[in-house]
Structure formats: C-alpha cells, structure tokens
C-alpha positions in Angstrom: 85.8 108.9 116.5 85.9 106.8 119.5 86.6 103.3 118.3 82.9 102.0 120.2 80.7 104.9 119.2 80.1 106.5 115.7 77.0 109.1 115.0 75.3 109.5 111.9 77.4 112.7 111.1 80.5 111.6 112.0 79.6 108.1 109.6 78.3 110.4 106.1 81.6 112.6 107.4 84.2 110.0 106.6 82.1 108.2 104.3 81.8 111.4 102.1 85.7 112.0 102.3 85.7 109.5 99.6 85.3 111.4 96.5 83.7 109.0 94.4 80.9 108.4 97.1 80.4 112.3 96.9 80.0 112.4 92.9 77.9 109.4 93.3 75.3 110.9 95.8 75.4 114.5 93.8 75.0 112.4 90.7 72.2 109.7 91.2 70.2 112.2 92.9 70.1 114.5 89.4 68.8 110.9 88.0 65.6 110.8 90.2 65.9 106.9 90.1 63.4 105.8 92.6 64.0 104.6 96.4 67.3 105.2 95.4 70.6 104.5 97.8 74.5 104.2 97.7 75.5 101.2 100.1 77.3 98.6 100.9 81.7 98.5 100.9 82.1 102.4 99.7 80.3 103.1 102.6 81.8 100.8 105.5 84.8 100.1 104.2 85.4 104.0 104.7 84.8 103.3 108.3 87.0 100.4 108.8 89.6 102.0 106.4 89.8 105.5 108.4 89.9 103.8 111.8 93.1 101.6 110.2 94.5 104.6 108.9 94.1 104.0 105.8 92.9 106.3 102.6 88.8 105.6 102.9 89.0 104.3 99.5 91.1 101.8 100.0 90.1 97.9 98.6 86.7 99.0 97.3 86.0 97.2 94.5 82.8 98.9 93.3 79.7 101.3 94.4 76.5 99.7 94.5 73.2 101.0 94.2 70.0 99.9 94.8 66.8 101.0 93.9 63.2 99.8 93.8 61.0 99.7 90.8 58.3 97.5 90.8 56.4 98.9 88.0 58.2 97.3 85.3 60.5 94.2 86.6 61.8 93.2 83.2 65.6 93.1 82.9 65.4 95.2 79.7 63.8 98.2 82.4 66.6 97.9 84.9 69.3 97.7 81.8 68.2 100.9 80.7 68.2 102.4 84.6 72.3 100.7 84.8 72.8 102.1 81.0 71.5 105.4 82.4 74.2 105.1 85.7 76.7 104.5 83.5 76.4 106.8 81.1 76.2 109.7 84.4 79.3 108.3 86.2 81.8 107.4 83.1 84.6 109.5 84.1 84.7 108.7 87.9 86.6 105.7 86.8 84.4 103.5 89.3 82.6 100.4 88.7 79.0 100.8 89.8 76.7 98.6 90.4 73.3 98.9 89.9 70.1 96.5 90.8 66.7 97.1 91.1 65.5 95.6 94.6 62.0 94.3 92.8 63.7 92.3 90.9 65.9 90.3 92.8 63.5 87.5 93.9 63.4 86.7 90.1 66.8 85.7 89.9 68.7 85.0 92.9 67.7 81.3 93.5 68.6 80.2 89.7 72.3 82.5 90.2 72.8 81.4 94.2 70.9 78.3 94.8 69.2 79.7 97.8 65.6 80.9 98.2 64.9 84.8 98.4 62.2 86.3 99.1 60.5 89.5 97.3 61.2 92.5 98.7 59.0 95.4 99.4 61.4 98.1 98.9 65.1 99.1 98.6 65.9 98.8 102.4 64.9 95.4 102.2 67.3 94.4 99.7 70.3 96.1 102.6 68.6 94.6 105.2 69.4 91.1 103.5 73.6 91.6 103.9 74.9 88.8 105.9 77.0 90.6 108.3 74.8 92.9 109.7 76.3 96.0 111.2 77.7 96.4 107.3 73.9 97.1 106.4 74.3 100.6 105.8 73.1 103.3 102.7 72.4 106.3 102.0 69.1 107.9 100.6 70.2 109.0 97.5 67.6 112.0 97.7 67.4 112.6 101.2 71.2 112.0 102.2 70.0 110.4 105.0 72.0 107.6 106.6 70.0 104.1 106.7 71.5 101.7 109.5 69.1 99.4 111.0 71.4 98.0 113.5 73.1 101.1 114.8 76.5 101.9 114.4 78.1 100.9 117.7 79.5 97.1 116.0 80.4 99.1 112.8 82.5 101.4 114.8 84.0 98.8 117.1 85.0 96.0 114.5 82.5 93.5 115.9 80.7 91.2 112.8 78.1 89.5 113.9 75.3 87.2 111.4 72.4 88.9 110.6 69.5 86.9 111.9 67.7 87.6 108.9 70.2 85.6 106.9 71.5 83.0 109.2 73.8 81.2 106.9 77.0 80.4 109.3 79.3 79.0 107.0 78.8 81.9 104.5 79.2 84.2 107.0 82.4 82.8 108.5 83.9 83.1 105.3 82.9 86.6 104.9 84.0 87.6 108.1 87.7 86.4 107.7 87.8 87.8 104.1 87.0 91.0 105.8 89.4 90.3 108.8 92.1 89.3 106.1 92.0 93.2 105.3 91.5 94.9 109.0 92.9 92.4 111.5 91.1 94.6 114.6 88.1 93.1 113.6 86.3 90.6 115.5 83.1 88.7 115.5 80.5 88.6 118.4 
C-alpha cells in the first residue's frame, strides 16, 4: 500500500486480516439483520495499524454495527436484535456493539445534549462520524466497502471535520486521541 492511495480491495484486504472482523461479516450475514454493516475503529484502525506496523487489531476496543429498522423503533426490538448479536458472536471474545440507525434520533439529544436528526438509513448513521475519512463499513450482505469520502486521507493519515458534523472542539479532541496512538497522523 502506498501510504497516499488505498483501493477498495486492498482496504477489505487488511481490514479482513483481522479475524474477528472476518467472523463478524460471516456471522451477521447468517443473521439477515436488515441494512446491516460492520464499521467504524475494526475497520480503520486496521488501516492505520498495518501502515504503523502494527497487528490490525491492535487498540480496538469493540466492533460496531449498525443497522436500520424502522418498522418497530422501540428499545425492547433493537434489545432483542443486540441479544441476538450476542448470543452469535459469544466466543469471539469481542465486545460488539449494536444500534439500530432508526432509532438514534430518539435518544441522542437526552444522552449527548446535541440535536440529531433522523436518519433514513444505516449509511446515514456512518456518514454522521466526526472525522470523516474514518466513515467507513462494510455491507454486511453484500461485503461491499461503503466510503463516502474516498480513501486517499484514510490512507495518508490526514483527519479532517466532517462538514456534516462541524463540531471543532470535538473534533480536535478526537483527532489528538487518535494521534496519541499513530503519531504520522495529521489533520488537514
């Protein structure tokens, strides 16, 4: 991998040398949750972590998932879809974590103090990560990668705000936390 450029192969390539990602994909996709995908840290981390040279696994904390259910948005549905994750991905000795994307507007102003709006589907919910080449996922049923902004930054260490979530001070803080673990990283 060329530190500025980074294809979609090359990406689920590294991304899948973590095991646990692997087990996750082969696993959720058995569940037929809907608009399912694996994102966030397991994914770029892997990135960031292979370039360092570093195991891809390295400082991820958990594997999140997000779907989109709109038909039932009561927290006793998306309990059962986590109970349901859970129960499929016990022995991977992982935390997952699991959140339907229709529900989020329901409870992240009371838990965050900040507006959000309601979402359409489960890209939405990755489109809303502050830093944005770090909005990455995969399609849990298609395997396809999702990466609205390209990979070029992801590959070359730049963090820059996502305009759709143009909080500065929170994403100055998240950008040295993630410079804290991969130095090489800069903001643009």
């Amino acid at each position: 991998m060329h530190p500025a450029s980074l294809s979609s192969a090359e990406f689920l390539a590294i991304a899948l040398r973590n095991p646990v990602n692997t087990e996750l994909l082969h696993r959720l996709r058995d569940l037929r949750i809907p608009q399912c995908h694996l994102t966030a840290g397991c994914l770029f981390q892997a990135i960031w972590n292979y370039r360092s040279g570093t195991p891809v696994d390295w400082g991820v904390n958990d594997y999140d998932v997000f779907y989109f259910d709109d038909s039932d948005l009561t927290e006793e549905a998306e309990d059962r879809v986590i109970q349901l994750v859970s129960e499929a991905t016990a022995d991977l000795g992982a935390k997952v974590e699991v959140r339907n994307q229709a529900r989020v507007h329901l409870w992240y102003e009371r838990r965050f103090n900040a507006p959000y709006p309601q979402l359409r589907n489960a890209r939405d919910g990755i489109d809303r990560y502050l830093v944005a080449c770090t909005r990455v996922g995969v399609d849990v049923a298609s395997g396809e990668l999702y990466a609205p902004d390209g990979l070029e930054d992801l590959a070359a260490g730049v963090l820059r705000i996502n305009p759709l979530y143009p909080d500065t001070r929170q994403f100055e803080a998240k950008a040295r936390s993630y410079q804290d673990r991969w130095p090489w990283l800069r903001t643009g």
